[in-house]
N, C-alpha and C positions, 0 to 999 in steps of 0.2 A: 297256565292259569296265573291271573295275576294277583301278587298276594296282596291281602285288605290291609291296610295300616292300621296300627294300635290308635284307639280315639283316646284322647285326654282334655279333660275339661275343666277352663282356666275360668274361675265366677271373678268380678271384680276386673274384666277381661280390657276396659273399656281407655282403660288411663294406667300409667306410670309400669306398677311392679308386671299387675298381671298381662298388659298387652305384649310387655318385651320377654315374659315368659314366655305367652302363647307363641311369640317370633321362633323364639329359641327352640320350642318344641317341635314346632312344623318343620324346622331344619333337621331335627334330628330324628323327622322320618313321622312324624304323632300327627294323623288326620286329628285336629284341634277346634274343639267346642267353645267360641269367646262367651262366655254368660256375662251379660251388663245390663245397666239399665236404660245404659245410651243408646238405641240402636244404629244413629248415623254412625257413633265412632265405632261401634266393634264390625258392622256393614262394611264401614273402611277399610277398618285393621284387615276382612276375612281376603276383600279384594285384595291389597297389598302381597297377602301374603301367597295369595294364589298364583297369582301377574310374578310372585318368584318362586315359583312353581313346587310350591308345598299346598297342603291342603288344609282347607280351613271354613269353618261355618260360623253363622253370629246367631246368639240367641238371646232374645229378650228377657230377661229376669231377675227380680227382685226375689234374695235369697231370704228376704224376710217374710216373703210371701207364701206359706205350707202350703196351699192348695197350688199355687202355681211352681214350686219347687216339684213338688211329684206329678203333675203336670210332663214338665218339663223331662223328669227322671223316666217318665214312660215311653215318650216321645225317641228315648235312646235305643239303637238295639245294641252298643255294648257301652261298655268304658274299664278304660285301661286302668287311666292314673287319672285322678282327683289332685284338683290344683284348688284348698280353700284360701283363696287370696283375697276375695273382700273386705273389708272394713274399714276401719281410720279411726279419728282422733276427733271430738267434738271439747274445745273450749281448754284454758287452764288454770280456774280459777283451785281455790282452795277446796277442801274438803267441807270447809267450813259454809265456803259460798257458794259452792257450783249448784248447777240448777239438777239436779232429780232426772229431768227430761230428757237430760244432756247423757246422764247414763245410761237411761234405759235406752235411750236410741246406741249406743254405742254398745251394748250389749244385745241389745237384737241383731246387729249387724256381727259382731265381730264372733259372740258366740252362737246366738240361736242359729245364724246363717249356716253355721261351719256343722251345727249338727242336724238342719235340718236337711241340707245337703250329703252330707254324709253318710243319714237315715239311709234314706232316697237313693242312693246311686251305690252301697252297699252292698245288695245281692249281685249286680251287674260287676261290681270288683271281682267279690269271691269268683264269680262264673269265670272271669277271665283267665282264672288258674295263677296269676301272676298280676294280681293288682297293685298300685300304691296309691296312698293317701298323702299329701302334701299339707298339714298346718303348717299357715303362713301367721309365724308367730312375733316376738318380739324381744331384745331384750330388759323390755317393761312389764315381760313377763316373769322377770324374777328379780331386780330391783326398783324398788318402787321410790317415785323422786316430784318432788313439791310441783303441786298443780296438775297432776298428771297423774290423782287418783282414780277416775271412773275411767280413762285406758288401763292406768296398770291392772284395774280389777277385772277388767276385759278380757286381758292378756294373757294372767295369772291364770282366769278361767281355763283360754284355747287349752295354753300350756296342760293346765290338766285335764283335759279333752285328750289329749294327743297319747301323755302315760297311759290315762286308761283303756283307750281304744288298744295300744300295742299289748297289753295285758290282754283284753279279753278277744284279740284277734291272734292271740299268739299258735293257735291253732289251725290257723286259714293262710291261702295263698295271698296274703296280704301285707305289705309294708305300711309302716308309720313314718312318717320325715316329719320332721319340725323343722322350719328355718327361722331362725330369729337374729335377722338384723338390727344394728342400733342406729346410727344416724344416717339416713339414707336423704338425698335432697332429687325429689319428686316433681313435677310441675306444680300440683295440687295438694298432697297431705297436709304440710306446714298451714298452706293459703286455707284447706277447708279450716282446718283447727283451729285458725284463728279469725274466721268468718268471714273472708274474702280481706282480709287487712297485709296488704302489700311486704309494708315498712314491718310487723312484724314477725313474719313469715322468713322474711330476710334475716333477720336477727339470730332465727337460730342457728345459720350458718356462717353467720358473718365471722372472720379470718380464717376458717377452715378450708384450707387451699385444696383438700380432693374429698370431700366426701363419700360417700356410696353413693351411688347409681341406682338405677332401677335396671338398668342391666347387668350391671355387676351383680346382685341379688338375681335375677333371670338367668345369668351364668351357673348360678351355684345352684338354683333349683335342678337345672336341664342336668347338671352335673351327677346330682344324688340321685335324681331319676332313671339317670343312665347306666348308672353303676349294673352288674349282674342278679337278676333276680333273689340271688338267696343273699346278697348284701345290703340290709340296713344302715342307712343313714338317718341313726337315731335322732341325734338334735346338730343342726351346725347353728354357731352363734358367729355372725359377720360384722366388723366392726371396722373403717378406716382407719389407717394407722394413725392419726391424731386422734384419737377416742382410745385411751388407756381404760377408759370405765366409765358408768352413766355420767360420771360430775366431770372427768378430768378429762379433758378436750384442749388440743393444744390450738391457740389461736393467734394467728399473726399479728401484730402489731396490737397486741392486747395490751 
């Protein structure tokens, strides 16, 4: 008989963090659920990953969208591990300036997502005897730094999403993970947050000779996933070695 793979569902599947998760998890044995809003890219990614002989499905979904999140959750007949990767970063003005709209889109995405989601594909954990939940967090989730109030308020939210879930799951066959990287250089985060503007998308990287990856952060989720079931990997904070802390970033020829 041939045994089923554990299914794990990577939302935000479509770009950067969550495709090269979704990579890393079909390698490591995980029939893999891409949830995007793309469907050519995650269509792509599922081929890719099949053509290297892992397994993998794409599914169309906007996690801000309840009725189509449980939708989707029904459409499951398990799930293992919960990947909530979605979100980003809209704008960096001041607290003073930023637009309202800016947050509440970044709060629909980064938390209503992660709980509507999470609702939703809930009993399908518990059932698996051995589930995890992955918030895909930040570390804007616990310092907070000019221009970059309505993420850190996002953030700060997941964050405690994430405490309290382990608190009231503490009785279920259930894991918590937090991962929370600091400067990760992405095709797209920087470029959406600063609205498709090139030159300063750049800037935030500019003399930092190795940043993070989006597979290096794909590395460390597959890693905490894999660990033995009765081992939590309660928060990992990832940072490149030139990022001593949110402000202090060593830059070449600065």
């Amino acid at each position: 008989m041939t045994e089923v793979a554990p299914v794990a569902v990577v939302t935000g599947a479509s770009s950067g963090i969550g495709a090269a998760t979704a990579v890393r998890l079909a390698q490591a044995g995980y029939h893999v659920v891409l949830a995007g809003r793309r469907a050519d890219r995650t269509e792509a990614l599922a081929r890719r990953i099949r053509d290297g002989g892992g397994q993998a499905d794409p599914a169309l979904l906007d996690v801000t969208d309840n009725a189509a999140v449980l939708a989707f959750a029904a459409d499951l007949d398990r799930c293992d591990v919960l990947v909530n990767n979605a979100g980003g970063a809209l704008g960096a003005d001041t607290v003073a300036d930023s637009d309202p709209a800016d947050w509440q889109a970044m709060y629909e995405v980064n938390v209503l997502g992660t709980l509507q989601v999470t609702q939703a594909l809930l009993p399908k954990l518990i059932a698996s005897a051995a589930g995890t939940i992955v918030i895909m967090g930040s570390t804007a989730g616990f310092i907070a730094y000019e221009g970059g109030g309505g993420y850190v308020a996002a953030k700060h939210a997941e964050h405690a999403i994430a405490g309290t879930l382990r608190l009231e799951l503490y009785d279920q066959p259930v894991r918590v993970i937090e991962i929370a990287p600091g400067m990760v250089r992405t095709d797209e985060f920087a470029l959406n947050r600063y609205r498709g503007d090139a030159s300063r998308a750049a800037a935030v990287y500019a003399g930092v000779a190795e940043p993070l990856t989006a597979d290096d952060v794909a590395d460390s989720i597959a890693w905490a996933v894999t660990r033995p079931p009765h081992v939590n990997v309660d928060l990992m904070v990832l940072r490149p070695r030139a990022q001593a802390a949110q402000h202090k970033v060593y830059r070449e020829n600065a």
